[in-house]
N, C-alpha and C positions, 0 to 999 in steps of 0.2 A: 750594370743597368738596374735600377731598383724596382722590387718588384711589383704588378698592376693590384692595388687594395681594390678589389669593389665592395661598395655600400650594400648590406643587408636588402635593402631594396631591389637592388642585381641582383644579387644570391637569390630570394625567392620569385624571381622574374614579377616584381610588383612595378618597375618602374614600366610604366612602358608609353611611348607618345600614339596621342590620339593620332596625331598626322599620319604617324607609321602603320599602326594598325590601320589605316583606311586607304594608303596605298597599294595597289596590287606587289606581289613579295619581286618581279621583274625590276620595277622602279624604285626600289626600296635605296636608298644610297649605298654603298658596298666597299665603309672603307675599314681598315683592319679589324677597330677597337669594336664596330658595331657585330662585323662577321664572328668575333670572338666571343663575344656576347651573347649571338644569337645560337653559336655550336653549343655553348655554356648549358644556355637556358631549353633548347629540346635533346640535348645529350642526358641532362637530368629529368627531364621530363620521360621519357624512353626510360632510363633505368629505373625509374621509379616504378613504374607498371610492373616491375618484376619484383617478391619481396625478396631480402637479404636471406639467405640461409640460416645466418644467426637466429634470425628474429624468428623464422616459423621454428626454429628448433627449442627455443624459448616459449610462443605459444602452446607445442605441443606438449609441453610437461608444466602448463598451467591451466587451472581451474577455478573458479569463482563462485562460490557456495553458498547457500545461504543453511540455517540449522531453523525450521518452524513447526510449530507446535501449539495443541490449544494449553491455557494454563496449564501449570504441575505434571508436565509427562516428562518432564528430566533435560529440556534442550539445553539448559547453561551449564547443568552437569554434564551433560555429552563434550561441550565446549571444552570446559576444565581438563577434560579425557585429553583431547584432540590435541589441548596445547601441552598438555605432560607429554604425550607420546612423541609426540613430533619434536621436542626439546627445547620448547619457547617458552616454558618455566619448570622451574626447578622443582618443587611440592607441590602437591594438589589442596585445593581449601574447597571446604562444601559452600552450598546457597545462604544454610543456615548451621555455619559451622560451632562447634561449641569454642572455637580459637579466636570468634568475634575477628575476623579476620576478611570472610567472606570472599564468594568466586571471582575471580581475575574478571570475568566481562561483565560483573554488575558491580560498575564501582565508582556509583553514587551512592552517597552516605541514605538515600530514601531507600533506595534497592535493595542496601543490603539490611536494614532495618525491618522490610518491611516481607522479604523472601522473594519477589517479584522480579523482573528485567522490564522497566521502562523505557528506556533510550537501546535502541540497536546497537551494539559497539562492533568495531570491525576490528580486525586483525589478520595477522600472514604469519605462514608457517612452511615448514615443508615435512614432506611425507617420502622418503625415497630422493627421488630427482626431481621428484614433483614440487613446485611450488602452489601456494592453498592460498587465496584471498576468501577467509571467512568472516560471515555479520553473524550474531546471533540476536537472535528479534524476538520481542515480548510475543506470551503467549495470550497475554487477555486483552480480551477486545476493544476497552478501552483507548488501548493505545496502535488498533489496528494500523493507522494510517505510516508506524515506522515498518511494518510487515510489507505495505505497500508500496513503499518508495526502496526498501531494500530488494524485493522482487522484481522492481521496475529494469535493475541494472545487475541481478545475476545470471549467471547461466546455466543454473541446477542449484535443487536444494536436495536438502537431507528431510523429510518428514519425518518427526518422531513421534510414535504414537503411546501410549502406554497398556503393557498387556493385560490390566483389567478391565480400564475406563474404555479403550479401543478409540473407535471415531466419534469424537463430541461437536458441542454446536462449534467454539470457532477451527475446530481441524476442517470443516466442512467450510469454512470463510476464508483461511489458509490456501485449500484446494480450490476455488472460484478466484481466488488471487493467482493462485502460479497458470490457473488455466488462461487467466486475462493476459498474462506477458508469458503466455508457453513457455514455462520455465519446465523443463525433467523435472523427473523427481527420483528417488532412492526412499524407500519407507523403512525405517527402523522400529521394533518393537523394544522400548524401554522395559525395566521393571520386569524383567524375568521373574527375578527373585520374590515378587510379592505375590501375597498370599489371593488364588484365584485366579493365578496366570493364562492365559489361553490362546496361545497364537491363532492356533485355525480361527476361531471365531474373531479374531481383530484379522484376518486375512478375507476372509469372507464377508466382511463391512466395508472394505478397503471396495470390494467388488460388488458390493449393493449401493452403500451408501455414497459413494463418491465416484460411484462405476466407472471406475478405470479396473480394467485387464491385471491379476496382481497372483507371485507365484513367490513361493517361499524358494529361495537360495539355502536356507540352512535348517536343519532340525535339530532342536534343545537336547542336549544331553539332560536329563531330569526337568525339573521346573519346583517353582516357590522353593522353601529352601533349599529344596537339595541339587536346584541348578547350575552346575558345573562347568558344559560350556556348551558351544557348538560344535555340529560335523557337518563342514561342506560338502554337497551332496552333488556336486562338479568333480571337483577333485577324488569325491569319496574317502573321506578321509578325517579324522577328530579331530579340535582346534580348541587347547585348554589355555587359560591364561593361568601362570605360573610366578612365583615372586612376589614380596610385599605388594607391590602396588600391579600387581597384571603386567608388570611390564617384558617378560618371559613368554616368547608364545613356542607350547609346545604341541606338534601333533603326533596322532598317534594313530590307531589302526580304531572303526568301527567298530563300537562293542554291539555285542554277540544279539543283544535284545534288541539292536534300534535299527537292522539290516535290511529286515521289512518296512519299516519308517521309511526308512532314506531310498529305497525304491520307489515307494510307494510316491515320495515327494517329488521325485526324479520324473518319473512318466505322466505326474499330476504338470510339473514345469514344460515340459515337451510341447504337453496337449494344451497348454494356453499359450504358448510360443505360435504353435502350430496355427493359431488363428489371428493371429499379430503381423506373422512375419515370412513373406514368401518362401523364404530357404528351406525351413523349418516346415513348413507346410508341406513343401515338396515330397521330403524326407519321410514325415509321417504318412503321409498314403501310399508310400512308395515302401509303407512299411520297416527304412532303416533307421537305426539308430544312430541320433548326431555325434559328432565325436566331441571333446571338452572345449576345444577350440570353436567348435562351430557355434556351440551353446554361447559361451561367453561371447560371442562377435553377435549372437540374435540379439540377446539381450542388452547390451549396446545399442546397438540398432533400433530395438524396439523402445527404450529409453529415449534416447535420444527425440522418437516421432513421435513420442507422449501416447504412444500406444498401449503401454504399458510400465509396470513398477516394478522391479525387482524387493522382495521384504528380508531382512537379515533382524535378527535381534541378539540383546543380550542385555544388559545392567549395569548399567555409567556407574550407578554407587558403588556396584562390587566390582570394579574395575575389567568388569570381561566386555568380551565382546566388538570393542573400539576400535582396536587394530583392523580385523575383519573389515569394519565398515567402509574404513580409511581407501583399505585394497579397494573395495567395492566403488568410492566416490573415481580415485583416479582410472578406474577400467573402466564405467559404464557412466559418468556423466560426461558432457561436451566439452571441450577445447575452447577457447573465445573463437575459431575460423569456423565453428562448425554451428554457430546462432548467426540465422539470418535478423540482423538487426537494420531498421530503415531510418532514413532522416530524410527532409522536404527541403528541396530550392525554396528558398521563400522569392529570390527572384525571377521564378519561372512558377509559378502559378503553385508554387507548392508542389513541385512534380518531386513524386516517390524515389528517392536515390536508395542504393542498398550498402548499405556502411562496408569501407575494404578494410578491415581488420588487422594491418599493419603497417609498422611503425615508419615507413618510407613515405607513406600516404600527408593530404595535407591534415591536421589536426583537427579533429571534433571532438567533444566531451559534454556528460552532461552532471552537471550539480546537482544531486541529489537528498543532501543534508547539508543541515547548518547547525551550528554548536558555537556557545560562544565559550572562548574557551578563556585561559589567561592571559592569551598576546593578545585577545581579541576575538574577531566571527572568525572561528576556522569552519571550511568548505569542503565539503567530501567529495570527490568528482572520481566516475569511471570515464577511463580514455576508450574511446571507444577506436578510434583513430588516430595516427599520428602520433607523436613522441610531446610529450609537457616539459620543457628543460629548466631547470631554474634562472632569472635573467631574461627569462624569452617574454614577450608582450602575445598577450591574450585577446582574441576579440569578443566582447560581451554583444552576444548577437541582441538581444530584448533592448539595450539601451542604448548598443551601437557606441561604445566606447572601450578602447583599448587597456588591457589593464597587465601592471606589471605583477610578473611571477617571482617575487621578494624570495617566498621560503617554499620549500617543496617538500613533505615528509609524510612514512606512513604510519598508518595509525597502528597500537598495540593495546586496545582496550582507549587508558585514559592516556598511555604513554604516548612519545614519538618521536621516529630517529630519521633525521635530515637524510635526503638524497638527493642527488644534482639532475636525475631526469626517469622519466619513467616512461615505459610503452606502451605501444595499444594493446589493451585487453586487462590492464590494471590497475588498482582502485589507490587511489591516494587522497593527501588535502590538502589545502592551501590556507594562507592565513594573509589577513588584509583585504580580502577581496567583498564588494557591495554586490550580493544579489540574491534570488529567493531561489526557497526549493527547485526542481526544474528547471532554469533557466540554463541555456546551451551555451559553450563556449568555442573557438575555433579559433581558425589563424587569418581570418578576416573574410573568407568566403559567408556565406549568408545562409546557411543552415541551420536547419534547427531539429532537433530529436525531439519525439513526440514527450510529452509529459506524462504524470500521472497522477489515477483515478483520488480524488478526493472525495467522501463521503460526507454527506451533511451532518450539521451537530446536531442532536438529539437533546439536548438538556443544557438548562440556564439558570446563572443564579445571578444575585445580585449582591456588588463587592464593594464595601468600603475601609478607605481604609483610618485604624484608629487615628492616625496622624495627619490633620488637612494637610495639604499644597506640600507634600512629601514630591520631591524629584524623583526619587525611585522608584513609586507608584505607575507610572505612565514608562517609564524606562524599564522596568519588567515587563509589562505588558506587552509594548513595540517586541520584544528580545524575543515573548513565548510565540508572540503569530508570526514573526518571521523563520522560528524553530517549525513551527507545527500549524501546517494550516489548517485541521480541522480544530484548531484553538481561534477563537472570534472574540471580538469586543466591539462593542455598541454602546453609546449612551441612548437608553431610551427618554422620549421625547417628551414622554410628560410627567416621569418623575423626575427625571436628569440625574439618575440615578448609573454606574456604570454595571453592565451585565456582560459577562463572561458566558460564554458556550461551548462545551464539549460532547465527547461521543458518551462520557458516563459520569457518574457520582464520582468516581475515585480518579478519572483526568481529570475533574476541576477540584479532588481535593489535594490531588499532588503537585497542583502550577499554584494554588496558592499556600501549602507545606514549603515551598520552592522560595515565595514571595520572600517569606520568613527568616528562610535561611540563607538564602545567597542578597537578597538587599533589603534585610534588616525592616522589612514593609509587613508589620502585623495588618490583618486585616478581617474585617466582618462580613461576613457572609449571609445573606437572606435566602427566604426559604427558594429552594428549588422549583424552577420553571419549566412546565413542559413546555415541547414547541409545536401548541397548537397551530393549524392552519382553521379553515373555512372556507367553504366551495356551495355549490347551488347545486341544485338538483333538478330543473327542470328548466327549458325552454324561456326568455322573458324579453320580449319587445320593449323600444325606447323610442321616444320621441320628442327630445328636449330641446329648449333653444334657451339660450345663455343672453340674455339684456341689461347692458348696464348702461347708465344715462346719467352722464356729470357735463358740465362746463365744457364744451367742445368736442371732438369724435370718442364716442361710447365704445363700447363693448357689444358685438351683435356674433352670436355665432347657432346655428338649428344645425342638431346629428337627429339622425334616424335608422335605424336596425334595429338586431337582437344579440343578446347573449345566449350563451348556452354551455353545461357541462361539457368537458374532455377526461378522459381517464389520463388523471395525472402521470398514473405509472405506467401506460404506453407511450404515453409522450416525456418520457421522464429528462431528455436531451432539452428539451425548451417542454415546461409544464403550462404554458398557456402561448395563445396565436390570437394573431389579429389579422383578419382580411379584408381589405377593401374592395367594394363593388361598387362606387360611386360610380356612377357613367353621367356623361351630358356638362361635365364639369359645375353641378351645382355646389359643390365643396371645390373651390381652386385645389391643386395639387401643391400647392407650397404648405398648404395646411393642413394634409392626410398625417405628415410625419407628427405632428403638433397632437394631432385625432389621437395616435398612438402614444404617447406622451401622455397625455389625459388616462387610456386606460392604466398603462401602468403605475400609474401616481393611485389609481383607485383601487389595483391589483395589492398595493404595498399594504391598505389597513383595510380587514373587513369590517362591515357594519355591526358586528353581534360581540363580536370579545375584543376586536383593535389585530389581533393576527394576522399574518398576510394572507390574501386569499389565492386557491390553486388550482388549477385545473379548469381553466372557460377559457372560449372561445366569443369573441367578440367581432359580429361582422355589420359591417358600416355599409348601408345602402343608399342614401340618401341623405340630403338636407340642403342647405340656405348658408348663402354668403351677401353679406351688405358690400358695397364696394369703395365705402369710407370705414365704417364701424367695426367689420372683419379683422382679427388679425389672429397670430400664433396662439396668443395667450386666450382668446376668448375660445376659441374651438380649444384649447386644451381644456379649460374650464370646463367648458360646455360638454364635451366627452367625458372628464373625473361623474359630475353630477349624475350627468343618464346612465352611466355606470352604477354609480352606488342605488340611485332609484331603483334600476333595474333589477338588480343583484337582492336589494329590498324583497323584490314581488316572485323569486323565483326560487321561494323557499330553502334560505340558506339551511345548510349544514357546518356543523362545526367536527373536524377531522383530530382527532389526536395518535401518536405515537405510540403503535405496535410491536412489544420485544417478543424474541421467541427467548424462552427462558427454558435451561435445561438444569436439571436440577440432580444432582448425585446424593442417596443416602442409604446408611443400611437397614435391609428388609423390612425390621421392626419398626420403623421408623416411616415407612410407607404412607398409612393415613394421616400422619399428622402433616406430614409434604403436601400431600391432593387435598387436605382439608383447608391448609393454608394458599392453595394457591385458587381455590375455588373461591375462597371468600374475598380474595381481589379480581374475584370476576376473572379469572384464567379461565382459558379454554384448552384444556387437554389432550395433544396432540399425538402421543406416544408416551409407552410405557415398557420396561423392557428391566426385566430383572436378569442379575448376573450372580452366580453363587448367593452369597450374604450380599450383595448390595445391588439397589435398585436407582435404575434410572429412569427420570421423567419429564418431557419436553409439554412444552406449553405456552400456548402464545397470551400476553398479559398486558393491557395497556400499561403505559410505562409511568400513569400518574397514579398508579395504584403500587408500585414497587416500590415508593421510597420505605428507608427503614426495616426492609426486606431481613437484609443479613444477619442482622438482629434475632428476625423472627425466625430465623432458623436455626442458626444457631441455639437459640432455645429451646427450639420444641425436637433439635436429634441432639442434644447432650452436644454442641459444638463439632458433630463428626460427619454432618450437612455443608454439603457446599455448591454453588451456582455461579451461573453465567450468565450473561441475555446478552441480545446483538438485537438491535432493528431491524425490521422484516417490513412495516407498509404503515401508512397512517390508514385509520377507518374512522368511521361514523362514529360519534358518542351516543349513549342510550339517551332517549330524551330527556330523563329526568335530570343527567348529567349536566347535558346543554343546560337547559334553566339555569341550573345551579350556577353555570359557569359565568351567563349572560347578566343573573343581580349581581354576580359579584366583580361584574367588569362596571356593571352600573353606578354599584356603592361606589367602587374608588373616585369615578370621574363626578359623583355628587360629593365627592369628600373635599373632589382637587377644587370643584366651581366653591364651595366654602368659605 
């Protein structure tokens, strides 16, 4: 007898007839091949509810990490650790090694040139039994938005802080990312070894500054040079790294001087458990002492509900300390079962589903990076659900087209080695496949995973390039915004000039360094653009009516209301709103959408510099309809006008962009920092010295910063260095405005010419 093949369709019960579904299951026909069919299809439906054993035993000795940090606290050096130990490379190579050779996860030729981590790279390791999907992500701001899309889809990072510097501006932009996608955390104190080390007080910032709950796990055997290693204060017990490279880990008995330390650290951990975490609480009024087990399960526990941070340190360069951490990520960060992760029916109103986190399940995923690689755009996607096989057809939920899974492999930095299927809870990439950041994949159900936070550009310039009608010119461009959506392009409208926009000077000077070297597109650059806006400040009535009078039916359309400021940063989801109160139908309702149309075409260019304007509210109370002359276009019209009139008489303001800029240098060097940031109009927000080096926060409009680096460098002997991140746009001083308004003046008297 040969045997029943069913079609792929059978297998995942996708065939099914309308007729039958709408039969009641009594009169359903009931002859062999249908009965066989339908034991088939809820016999797997039934098992499926259950997961395989294999597969949760698999989840539970997997972890998904991410390594973040504000610039220079050692995360790609920790990486380099992570991958020597665990034996997914054979030497270890520094950031800036003197073998020109440079770290395994910065391995673009700008990266390693320049000391920096640009692009996130991801990679897999293991640790024990444990398998490790690690990203390790830039620390400067600039290129915040790969920190944010790598957060979006892991389930625990590693924080590394550095034990001078402690908590700087983006460790605090870091921490406001993992709290947006509740990711744990693990804090690591980098940089033992250097000169001015101070755990407690990087412990005690961790608990001011970023107030989260935070307890040391280990006290420094010595510190600066003479730092040797750790003693875990769980176990009570010394932890030296031993051997050329640390790769030796020897323990030993508590020396004689650090006894009280490691008490002392011990009953300090207790009493901030004790207010974290039931167990522990208990215990402590109840006056017992936990036992080592109970501690390590609080601390898990309290991890896990972002209650709190456990801190381990040591020094990636001097190879200590790594091991330890390692122990620490697989005890106390989450399992993939153990992140409640959500996705929406889109066809059910978007109703809140809770992702089942194994591989029997039907498939969801979501794209999170895109890289154009040599075959082409490879795709980084965490499975969030369901198994990805190679061969198997994907559904692109955003464009609703099925897309085949050619090549399936995972990434190792730049490298990557083929596999035939991967499960839920781990990260891989695809190659061939059309679509952007965030977009959701599945197996044809219609769900989609939430996306993530993109931050607007901050700065613009304007790009040409030496070569007219270059084809690579616009084929770069297309590759960067689809890499990275806080990268934009615009032609503006009345130079026709093309302008780029990013979060800093140094994203748009590494996407046009980029131009140069991957498609041969030299190009010029004009001076940097802030991104001013323009808003009103006070209250301003309109009452305009739009007449135009040609050869047959005209143009007739009368709005009446007012405008009025909104605080753009409370309404930061939609920064401006339009309400309609027309009653009586003196505006037909097929022309209120038209009305809205009108403001936003007025919203796009203010009247004083051409910027778009932000923050008004527009409400429409009255007016006049002709019942020949009326149409879409004249009330749009007629709305643009009494807008910009309006907007005229309600004392605009002109908004520019506010960095909070922190600035690190040593002591000596103090006044020449505050002299230099007061005479760009800084406003001095903190000041906080540390041994020999002083640190200084300060917020600075951001058209006063160009050429900054420069100047600091100069004025501390080159041993000056800074950061800034946007914080709010605000008002310009008046004289500023002026300044800004001739000079929006001159050019459009330049262009009439």
């Amino acid at each position: 007898m040969m045997p029943l093949r069913l079609s792929a369709g059978f297998r995942n019960g996708a065939i099914r007839s309308a007729a039958m579904r709408s039969m009641p299951l009594a009169s359903k026909p009931s002859t062999p091949l249908t009965a066989m069919l339908l034991s088939k299809r809820w016999n797997s439906k039934a098992a499926s509810s259950e997961p395989e054993e294999a597969d949760v035993n698999r989840l539970d000795r997997l972890r998904n990490i991410g390594i973040s940090a504000h610039i220079d606290s050692g995360k790609t050096t920790v990486t380099e650790r992570i991958l020597y130990y665990t034996g997914r490379i054979k030497e270890i190579h520094e950031v800036r090694g003197k073998d020109n050779v440079g770290a395994t996860m910065d391995w673009m030729d700008l990266e390693r040139e320049k000391g920096i981590t640009i692009q996130s790279a991801a990679t897999y390791a293991q640790w024990g039994e444990t398998n490790l999907n690690i990203i390790d992500t830039p620390g400067h701001v600039d290129f915040t938005i790969e920190v944010e899309r790598a957060l979006r889809v892991l389930d625990g990072a590693v924080l590394v802080l550095c034990s001078v510097s402690g908590v700087q501006s983006q460790t605090i932009t870091v921490d406001r990312q993992m709290r947006r996608y509740n990711v744990p955390r693990i804090s690591f104190i980098n940089k033992m070894d250097r000169a001015g080390a101070n755990p407690k007080r990087i412990i005690e910032q961790i608990r001011t500054k970023l107030k989260m709950p935070a307890a040391a796990l280990q006290v420094p055997i010595g510190a600066e040079d003479a730092f040797e290693g750790v003693v875990d204060i769980l176990s009570n017990r010394a932890i030296y790294n031993r051997g050329t490279r640390g790769e030796d880990i020897v323990y030993e008995k508590v020396p004689e001087h650090l006894v009280e330390s490691v008490n002392a650290a011990r009953e300090e951990l207790v009493s901030v458990l004790a207010e974290v975490d039931d167990e522990i609480g208990e215990l402590f009024i109840e006056d017992k002492m936990p036992t080592v087990e109970q501690l390590h399960a609080a601390v898990r526990r309290a991890t896990i509900a972002r209650t709190f941070t456990p801190v381990l340190m040591g020094s990636a360069i001097k190879d200590k300390g790594i091991q330890t951490l390692l122990d620490a990520v697989v005890r106390y960060l989450p399992k993939p079962t153990e992140v409640k992760n959500t996705m929406l029916d889109i066809d059910n109103e978007e109703k809140e589903l809770a992702v089942v986190p194994y591989s029997n399940q039907p498939f969801v995923g979501l794209a999170f990076k895109l890289e154009e690689g040599k075959y082409g755009q490879l795709t980084y996607i965490r499975v969030y659900q369901g198994r990805l096989e190679k061969g198997q057809f994907a559904y692109h939920v955003k464009s609703g087209k099925k897309v085949k899974i050619s090549r399936l492999v995972r990434m190792h930095s730049n490298s990557m080695e083929d596999v035939n299927s991967v499960g839920a809870g781990e990260i891989c990439a695809l190659f061939g496949i059309d679509c952007a950041s965030g977009d959701t994949f599945t197996d044809g159900t219609r769900y989609s995973m939430s996306t993530m936070f993109v931050p607007e550009p901050v700065i613009s310039l304007s790009l040409t390039p030496k070569e007219k009608n270059s084809p690579n010119f616009s084929k770069a461009l297309n590759r960067f915004q689809k890499e990275d959506p806080t990268f934009r392009v615009h032609i503006d409208s009345e130079s026709k000039q093309t302008i780029i926009s990013g979060m800093g000077e140094l994203h748009l000077d590494i996407y046009v360094e980029r131009m140069r070297r991957e498609y041969n597109v030299d190009c010029v650059t004009g001076k940097p653009q802030v991104a001013f806006r323009e808003t009103s400040t006070r209250k301003s009535e309109f009452t305009y009516t739009h007449k135009k009078q040609t050869g047959g039916s005209g143009q007739f359309g009368r709005v009446i209301g007012y405008i009025e400021p909104i605080d753009a940063n409370d309404h930061a989801e939609l920064p401006h709103e339009f309400i309609n109160q027309v009653v009586g139908g003196n505006i037909p309702s097929q022309y209120i959408a038209a009305c809205e149309k009108g403001f936003m075409d007025g919203m796009r260019e203010g009247i004083m510099i051409g910027h778009p304007v932000v923050g008004m509210r527009m409400v429409l109370q009255d007016g006049a309809a002709h019942s020949v002359d009326s149409s879409e276009l004249a009330f749009r019209l007629a709305t643009f006008y009494a807008f910009r009139e309006a907007f005229r008489e309600s004392k605009p303001r002109i908004l520019e962009p506010v960095m909070t800029v922190e600035v690190s240098a040593p002591v000596e060097f103090q006044g020449n920092v505050l002299g230099s940031l007061n005479k760009r109009k800084g406003m001095i927000v903190d000041t906080e010295t540390q041994e020999d080096y002083c640190s200084i926060v300060a917020e600075v409009p951001l058209n006063n910063m160009f050429g900054y680096s420069t100047e600091l460098r100069s004025s501390t002997q080159g041993k000056g260095e800074f950061s800034m991140e946007y914080k709010c746009h605000s008002p310009v001083l008046p004289d500023v405005q002026e300044e800004l308004i001739k000079e929006h003046q001159k050019k459009l008297a330049e262009k009439n010419h």
